[in-house]
C-alpha positions in Angstrom: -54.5 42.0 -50.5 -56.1 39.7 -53.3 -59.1 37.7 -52.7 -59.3 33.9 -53.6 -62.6 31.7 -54.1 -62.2 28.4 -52.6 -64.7 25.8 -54.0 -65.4 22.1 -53.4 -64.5 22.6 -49.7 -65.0 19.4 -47.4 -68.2 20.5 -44.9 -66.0 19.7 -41.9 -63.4 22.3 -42.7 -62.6 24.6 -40.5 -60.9 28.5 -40.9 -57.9 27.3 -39.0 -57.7 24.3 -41.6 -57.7 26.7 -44.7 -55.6 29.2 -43.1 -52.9 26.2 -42.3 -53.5 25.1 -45.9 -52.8 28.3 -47.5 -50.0 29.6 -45.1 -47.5 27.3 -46.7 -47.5 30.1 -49.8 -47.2 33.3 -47.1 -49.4 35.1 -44.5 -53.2 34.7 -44.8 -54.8 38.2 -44.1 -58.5 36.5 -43.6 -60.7 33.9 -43.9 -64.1 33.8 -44.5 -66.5 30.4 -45.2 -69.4 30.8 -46.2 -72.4 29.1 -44.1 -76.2 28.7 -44.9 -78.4 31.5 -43.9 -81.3 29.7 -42.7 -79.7 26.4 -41.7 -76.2 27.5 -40.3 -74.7 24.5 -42.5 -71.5 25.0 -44.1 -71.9 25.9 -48.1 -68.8 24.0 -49.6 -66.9 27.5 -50.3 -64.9 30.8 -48.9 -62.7 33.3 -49.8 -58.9 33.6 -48.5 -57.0 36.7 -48.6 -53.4 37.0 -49.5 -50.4 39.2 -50.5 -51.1 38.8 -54.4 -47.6 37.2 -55.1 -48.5 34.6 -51.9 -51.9 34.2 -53.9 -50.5 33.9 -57.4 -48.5 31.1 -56.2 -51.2 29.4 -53.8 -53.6 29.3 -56.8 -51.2 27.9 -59.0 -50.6 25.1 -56.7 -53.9 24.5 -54.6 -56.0 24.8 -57.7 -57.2 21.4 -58.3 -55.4 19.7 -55.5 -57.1 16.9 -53.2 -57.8 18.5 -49.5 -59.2 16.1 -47.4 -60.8 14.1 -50.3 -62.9 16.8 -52.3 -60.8 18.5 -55.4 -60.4 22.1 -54.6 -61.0 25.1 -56.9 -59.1 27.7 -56.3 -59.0 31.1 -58.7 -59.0 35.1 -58.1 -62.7 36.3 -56.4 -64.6 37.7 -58.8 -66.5 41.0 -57.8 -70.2 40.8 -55.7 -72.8 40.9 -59.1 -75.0 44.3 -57.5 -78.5 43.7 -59.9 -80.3 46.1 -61.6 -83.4 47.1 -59.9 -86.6 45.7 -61.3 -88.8 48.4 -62.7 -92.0 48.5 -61.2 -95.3 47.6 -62.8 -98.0 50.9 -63.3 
């Protein structure tokens, strides 16, 4: 499966909405939006996972696309950043 970022979602999408979005290119494997920790708000964003040829083909044609009046931004996930540990102070 290959994982797609999804920017520049409308607040009032749902998973069923992206997932009907996307299934037009093949079988969505999961979706995941991402929500504020503290406020339970939606962020704007989430990552859908596809078949990498269904995924080539829905970022080719989803990227930059008008869903329900916001632009979307659609491109490969990049990899979680992990951070270096601080080094602690004597």
């Amino acid at each position: 499966m290959k994982r797609m970022y999804v920017g520049n979602l409308p607040f009032s999408c749902t998973e069923e909405d992206v997932r009907a979005l996307f299934s037009r290119f093949g079988e969505v494997g999961a979706v995941n939006l991402i929500h504020d920790r503290e406020t339970g708000r939606p962020r704007g964003f989430g990552f859908v996972e596809m078949q990498p040829e269904a995924a080539a083909q829905a970022m080719s044609e989803l990227n930059g696309v008008e869903f329900s009046g916001r632009t979307l931004k659609v491109n490969e996930a990049k990899p979680k950043r992990s951070f270096a540990p601080r080094p602690q102070s004597p």
